[in-house]
C-alpha positions as semicolon CSV with decimal commas, in nm:
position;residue;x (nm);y (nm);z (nm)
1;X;0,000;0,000;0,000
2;X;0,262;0,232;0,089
3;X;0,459;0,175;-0,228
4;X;0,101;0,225;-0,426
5;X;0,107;0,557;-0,235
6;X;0,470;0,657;-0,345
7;X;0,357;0,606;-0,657
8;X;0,025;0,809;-0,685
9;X;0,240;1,104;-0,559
10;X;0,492;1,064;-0,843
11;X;0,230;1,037;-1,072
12;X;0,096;1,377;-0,961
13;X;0,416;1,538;-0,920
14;X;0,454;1,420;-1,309
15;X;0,103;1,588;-1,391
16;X;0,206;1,886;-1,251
17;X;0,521;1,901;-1,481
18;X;0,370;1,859;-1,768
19;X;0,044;2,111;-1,747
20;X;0,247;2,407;-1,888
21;X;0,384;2,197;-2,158
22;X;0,025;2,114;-2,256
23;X;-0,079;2,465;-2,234
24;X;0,215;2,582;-2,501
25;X;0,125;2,335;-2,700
26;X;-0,221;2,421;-2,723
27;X;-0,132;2,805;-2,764
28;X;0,125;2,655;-3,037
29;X;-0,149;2,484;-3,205
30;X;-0,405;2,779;-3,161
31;X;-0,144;3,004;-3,369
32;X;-0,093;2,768;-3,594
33;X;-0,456;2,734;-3,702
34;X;-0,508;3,127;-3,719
35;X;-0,178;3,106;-3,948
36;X;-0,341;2,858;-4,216
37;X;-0,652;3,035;-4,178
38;X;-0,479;3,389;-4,304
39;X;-0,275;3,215;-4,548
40;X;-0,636;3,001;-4,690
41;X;-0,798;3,357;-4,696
42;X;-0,498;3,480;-4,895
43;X;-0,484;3,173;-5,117
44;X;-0,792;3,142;-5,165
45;X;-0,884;3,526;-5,263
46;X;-0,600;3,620;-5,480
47;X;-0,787;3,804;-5,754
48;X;-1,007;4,057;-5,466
49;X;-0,618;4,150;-5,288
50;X;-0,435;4,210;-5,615
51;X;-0,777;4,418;-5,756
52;X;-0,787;4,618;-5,370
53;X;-0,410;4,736;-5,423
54;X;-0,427;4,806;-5,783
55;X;-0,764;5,018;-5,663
56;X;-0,518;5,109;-5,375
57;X;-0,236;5,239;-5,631
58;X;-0,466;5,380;-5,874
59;X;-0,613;5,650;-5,657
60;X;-0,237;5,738;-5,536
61;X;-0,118;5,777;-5,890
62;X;-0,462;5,992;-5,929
63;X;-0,390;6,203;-5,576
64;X;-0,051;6,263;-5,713
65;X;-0,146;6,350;-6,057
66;X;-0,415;6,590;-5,909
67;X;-0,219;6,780;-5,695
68;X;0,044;6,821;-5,993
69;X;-0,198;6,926;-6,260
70;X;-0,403;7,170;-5,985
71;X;-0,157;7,517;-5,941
72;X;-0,175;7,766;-5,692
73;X;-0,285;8,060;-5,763
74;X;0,023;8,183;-5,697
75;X;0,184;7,971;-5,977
76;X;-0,067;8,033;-6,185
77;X;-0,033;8,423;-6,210
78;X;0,379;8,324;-6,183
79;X;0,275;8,118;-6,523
80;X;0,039;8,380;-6,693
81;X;0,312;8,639;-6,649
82;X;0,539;8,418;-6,918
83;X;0,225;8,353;-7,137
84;X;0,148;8,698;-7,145
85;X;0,511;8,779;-7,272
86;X;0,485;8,491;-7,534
87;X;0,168;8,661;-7,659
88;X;0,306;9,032;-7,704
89;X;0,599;8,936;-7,897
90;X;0,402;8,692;-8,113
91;X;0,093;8,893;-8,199
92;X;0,131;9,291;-8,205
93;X;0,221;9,393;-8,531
94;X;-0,112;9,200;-8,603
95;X;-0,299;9,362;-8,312
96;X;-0,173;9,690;-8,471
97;X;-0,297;9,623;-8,812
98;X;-0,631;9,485;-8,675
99;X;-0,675;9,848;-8,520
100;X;-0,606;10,046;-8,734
101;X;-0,813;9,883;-8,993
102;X;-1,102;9,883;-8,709
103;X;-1,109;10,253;-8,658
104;X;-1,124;10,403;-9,011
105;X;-1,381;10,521;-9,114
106;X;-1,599;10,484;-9,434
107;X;-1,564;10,883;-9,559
108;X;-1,138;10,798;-9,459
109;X;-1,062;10,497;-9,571
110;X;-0,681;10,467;-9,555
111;X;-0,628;10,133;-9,621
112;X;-0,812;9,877;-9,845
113;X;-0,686;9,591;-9,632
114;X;-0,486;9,403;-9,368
115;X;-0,189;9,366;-9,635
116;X;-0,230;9,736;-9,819
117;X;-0,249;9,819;-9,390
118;X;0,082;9,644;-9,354
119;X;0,311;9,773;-9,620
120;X;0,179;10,149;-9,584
121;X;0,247;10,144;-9,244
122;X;0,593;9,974;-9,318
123;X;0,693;10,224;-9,578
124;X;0,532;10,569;-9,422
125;X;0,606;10,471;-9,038
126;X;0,853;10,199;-9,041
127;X;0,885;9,896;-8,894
128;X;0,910;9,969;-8,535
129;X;0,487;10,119;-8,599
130;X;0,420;9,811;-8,617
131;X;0,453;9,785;-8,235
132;X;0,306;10,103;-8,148
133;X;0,126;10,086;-7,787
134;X;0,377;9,766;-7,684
135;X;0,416;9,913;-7,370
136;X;0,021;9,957;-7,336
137;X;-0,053;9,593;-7,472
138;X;0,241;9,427;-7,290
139;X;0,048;9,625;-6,933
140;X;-0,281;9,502;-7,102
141;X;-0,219;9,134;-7,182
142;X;0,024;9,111;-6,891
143;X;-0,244;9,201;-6,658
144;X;-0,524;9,061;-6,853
145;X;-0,382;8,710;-6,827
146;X;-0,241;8,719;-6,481
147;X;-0,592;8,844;-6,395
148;X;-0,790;8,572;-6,607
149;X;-0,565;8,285;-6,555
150;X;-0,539;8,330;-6,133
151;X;-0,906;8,407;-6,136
152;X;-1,015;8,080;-6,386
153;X;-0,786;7,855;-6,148
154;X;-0,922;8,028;-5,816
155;X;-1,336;7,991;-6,001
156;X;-1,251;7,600;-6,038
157;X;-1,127;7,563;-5,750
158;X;-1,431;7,694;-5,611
159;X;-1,634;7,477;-5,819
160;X;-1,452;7,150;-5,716
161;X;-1,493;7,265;-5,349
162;X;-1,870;7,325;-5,395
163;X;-1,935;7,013;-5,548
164;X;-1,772;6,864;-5,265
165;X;-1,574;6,579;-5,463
166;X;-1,257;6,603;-5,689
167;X;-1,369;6,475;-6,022
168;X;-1,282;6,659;-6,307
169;X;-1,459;6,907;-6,443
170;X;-1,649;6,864;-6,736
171;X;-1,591;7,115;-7,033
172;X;-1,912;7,321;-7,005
173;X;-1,803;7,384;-6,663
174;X;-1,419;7,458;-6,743
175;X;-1,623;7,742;-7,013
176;X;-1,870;7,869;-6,720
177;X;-1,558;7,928;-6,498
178;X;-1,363;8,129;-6,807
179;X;-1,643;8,317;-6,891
180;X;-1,695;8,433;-6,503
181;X;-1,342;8,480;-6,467
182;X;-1,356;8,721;-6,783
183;X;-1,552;8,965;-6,522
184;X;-1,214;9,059;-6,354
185;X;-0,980;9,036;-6,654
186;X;-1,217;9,315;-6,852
187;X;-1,233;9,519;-6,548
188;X;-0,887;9,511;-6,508
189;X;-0,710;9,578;-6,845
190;X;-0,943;9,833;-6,957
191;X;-0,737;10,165;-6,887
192;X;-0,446;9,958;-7,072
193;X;-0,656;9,877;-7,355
194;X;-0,764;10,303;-7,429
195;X;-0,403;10,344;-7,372
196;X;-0,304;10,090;-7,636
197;X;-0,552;10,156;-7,897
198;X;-0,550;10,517;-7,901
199;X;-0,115;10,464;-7,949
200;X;-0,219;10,205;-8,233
201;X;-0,451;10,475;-8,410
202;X;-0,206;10,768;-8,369
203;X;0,003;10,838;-8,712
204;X;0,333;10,982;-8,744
205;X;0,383;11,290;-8,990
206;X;0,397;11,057;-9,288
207;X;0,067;10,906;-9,232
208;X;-0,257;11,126;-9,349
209;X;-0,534;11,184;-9,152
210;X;-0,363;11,242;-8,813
211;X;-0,625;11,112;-8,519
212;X;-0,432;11,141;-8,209
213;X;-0,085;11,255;-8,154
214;X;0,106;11,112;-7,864
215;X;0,499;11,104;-7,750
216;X;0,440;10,824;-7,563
217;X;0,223;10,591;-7,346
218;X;0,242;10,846;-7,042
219;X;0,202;11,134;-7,261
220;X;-0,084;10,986;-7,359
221;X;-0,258;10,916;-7,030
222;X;-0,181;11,274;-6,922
223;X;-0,323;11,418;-7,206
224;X;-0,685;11,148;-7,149
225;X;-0,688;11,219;-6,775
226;X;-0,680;11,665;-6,875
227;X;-0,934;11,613;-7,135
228;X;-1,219;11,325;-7,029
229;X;-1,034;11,272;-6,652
230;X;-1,064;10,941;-6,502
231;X;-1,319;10,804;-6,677
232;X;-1,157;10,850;-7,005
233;X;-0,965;10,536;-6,915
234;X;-1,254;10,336;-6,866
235;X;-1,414;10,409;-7,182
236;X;-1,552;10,098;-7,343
237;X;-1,559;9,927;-7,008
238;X;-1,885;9,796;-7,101
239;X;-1,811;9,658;-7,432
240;X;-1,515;9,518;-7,305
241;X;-1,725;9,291;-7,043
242;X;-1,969;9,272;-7,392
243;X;-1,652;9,057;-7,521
244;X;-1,482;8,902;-7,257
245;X;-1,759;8,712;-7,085
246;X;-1,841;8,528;-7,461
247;X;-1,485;8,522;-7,553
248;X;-1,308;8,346;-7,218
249;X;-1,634;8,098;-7,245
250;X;-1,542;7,986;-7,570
251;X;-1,171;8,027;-7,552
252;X;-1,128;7,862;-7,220
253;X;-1,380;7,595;-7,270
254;X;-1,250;7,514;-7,647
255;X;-0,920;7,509;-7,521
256;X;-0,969;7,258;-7,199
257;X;-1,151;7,013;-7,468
258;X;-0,883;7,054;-7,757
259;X;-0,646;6,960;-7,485
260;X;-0,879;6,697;-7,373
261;X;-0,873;6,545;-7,721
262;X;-0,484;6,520;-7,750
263;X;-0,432;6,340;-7,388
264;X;-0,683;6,091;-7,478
265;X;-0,476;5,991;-7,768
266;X;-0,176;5,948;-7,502
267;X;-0,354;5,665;-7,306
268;X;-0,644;5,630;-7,059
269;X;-0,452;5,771;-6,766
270;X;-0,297;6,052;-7,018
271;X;-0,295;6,463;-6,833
272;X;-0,218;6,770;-6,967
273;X;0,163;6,728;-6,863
274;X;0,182;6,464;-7,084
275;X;0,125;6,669;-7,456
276;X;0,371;6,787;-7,672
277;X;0,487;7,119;-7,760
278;X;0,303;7,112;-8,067
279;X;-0,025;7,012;-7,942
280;X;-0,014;7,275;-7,662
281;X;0,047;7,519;-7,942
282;X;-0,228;7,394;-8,174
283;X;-0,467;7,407;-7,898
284;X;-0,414;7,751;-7,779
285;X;-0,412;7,858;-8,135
286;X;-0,717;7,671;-8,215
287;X;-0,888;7,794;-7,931
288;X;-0,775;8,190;-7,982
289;X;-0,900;8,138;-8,334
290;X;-1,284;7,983;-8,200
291;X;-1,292;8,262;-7,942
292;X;-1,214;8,547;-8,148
293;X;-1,449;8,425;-8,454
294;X;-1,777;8,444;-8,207
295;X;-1,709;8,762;-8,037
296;X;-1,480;9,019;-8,332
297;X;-1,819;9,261;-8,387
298;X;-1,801;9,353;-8,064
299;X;-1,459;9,462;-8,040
300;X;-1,480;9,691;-8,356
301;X;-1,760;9,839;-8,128
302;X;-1,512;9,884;-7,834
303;X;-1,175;9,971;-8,069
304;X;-1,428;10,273;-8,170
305;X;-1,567;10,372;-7,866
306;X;-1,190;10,399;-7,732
307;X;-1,083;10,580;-8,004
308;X;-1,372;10,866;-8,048
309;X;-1,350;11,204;-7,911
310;X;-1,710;11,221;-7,761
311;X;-1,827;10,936;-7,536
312;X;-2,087;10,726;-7,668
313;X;-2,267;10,421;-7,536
314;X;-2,196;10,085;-7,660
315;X;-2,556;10,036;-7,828
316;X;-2,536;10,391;-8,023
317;X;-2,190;10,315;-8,173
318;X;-2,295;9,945;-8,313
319;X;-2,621;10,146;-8,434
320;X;-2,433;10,437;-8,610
321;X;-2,188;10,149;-8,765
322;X;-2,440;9,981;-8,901
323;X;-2,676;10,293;-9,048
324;X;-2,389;10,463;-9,215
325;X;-2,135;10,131;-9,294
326;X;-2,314;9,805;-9,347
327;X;-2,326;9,523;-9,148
328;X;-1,995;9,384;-9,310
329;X;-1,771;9,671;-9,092
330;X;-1,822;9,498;-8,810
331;X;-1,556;9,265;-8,962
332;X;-1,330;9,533;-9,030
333;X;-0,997;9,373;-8,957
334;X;-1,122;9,030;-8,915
335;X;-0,852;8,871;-9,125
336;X;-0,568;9,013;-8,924
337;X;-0,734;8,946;-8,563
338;X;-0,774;8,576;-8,694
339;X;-0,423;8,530;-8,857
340;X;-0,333;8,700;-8,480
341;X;-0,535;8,525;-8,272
342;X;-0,361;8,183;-8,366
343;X;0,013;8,265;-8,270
344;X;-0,030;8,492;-8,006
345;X;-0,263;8,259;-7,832
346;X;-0,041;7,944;-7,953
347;X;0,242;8,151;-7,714
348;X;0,037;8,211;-7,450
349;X;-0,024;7,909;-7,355
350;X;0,320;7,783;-7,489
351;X;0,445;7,989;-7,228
352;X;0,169;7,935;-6,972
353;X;0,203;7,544;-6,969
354;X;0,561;7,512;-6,996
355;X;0,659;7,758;-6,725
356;X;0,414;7,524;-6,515
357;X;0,672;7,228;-6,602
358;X;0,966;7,393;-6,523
359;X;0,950;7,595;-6,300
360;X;0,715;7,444;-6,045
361;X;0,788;7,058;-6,162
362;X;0,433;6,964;-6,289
């Protein structure tokens, strides 16, 4: 009995060994099981985890391409600044002959057309008339674009926020934001434009029928501010917002589908950053040329309400055009502002897009 007894106790004293051994065992096999459970889920759903971190990579890529393609509006007036360059170098001598073909008048006809315009202000003038008022158009289009450009990136923006997602925006809204954003841009380059268009008109002593005679661009908004004061400058103003609210619809909104167009041709994941030189040129020049095609009528209206000695409302000067001139002299000049409205608008965005590349890494 007694050795039955010694040997109960080392049976318990065994039991009591081996209890924690059982218990990691368990816990070994419990880990186990949850191992080959993940790696079954794994195995066994391949096609969902490779389609949740494409999904997964896919919005990243978009994220990053979003916040390269959206500027600040900082960078974006930065941007307009070298477009706005690109566009006065490219298109004044045609601006010049587009005004001056504009403003004459049916009883003083001076020239018979864009190219008679060109080579008698060549040979009377020189070549230099051909950029007459570059200082006013390179304060005009400077500011115009800065203006337009910050304001149309600062409207979206606004837009996106509203809307309350970041899908892109479709093209009639891309052309609602322009022509809203035109508001500002008329509002703001309409002293420089008087200033420009009345150096444009003005004829050295060669030229006949002398209109106004200025030294220079401050010269000649001394000699506004003495005779009409302040509001001299902002003759036209509402002519100007006639044009620009059309124009910036169509130009903007032609110009974000054009674009549009030529990245779908890249690929399904294609951006702006991805088009050539040439096909940002051909869609700012293709989109100049649209805009300027709807709205040239009314910016005969405004080239003669700048130019005329007495202030007259826009409606009275598109009348008197029409009574004493025909319908067809509201596309007086037509021709040149076309064959300008392609290159200079070509540059501006030329300029516009790539300073967006280089200089802020887009």
């Amino acid at each position: 009995e007694r050795e039955r007894e010694r040997e109960r106790e080392k049976e318990r004293e065994r039991d009591c060994q081996n209890v924690p051994a059982a218990r990691a065992q368990i816990w070994v096999e419990e880990d186990s099981i949850c191992v080959k459970e993940n790696s079954t889920k794994l195995l066994t759903n391949p096609t969902e985890n490779s389609e949740s971190q494409a999904s997964d990579r896919v919005e990243a890529d978009a994220d990053s391409r979003m916040s390269k393609r959206t500027p600040s509006m900082a960078q974006s007036a930065t941007s307009a600044a070298f477009g706005g360059l690109c566009n006065v170098i490219a298109g004044q001598p045609f601006d010049t002959i587009k005004v001056r073909l504009q403003t004459q008048s049916a009883e003083k006809k001076l020239y018979s057309g864009p190219w008679d315009c060109l080579f008698k202000t060549i040979r009377n003038e020189g070549m230099l008339a051909l950029y007459k008022g570059t200082s006013g158009a390179f304060v005009s289009i400077m500011t115009e674009n800065i203006v337009l450009l910050t304001a149309n990136t600062g409207i979206k923006a606004a837009l996106k926020s509203f809307r309350g997602n970041d899908k892109p925006l479709t093209v009639g809204e891309y052309a609602f934001c322009g022509g809203v954003a035109g508001i500002f841009s008329a509002t703001a380059i309409t002293p420089a434009e008087v200033i420009k268009v009345r150096l444009q008109v003005s004829r050295g002593s060669c030229g006949k029928g002398d209109i106004h005679q200025y030294k220079g661009p401050f010269d000649c908004v001394r000699k506004t501010l003495q005779s009409e004061g302040i509001a001299g400058l902002f003759r036209g103003l509402s002519t100007t917002l006639a044009r620009d609210l059309p124009f910036n619809f169509v130009f903007l909104g032609s110009y974000e589908a054009i674009v549009s167009a030529f990245a779908s041709m890249h690929g399904e994941n294609a951006t702006k950053d991805s088009l050539t030189s040439f096909e940002i040129l051909s869609a700012g020049g293709l989109a100049g040329t649209f805009g300027w095609a709807v709205i040239f009528p009314l910016d005969v209206v405004k080239s003669r309400q700048q130019t005329s000695k007495n202030q007259r409302t826009m409606t009275y000067v598109a009348h008197k055009i029409l009574r004493q001139e025909g319908i067809l002299s509201f596309y007086k000049g037509c021709s040149a502002a076309l064959l300008r409205a392609f290159p200079a608008n070509a540059g501006l965005f030329f300029g516009y897009e790539m300073a967006q590349r280089m200089l802020f890494n887009r």
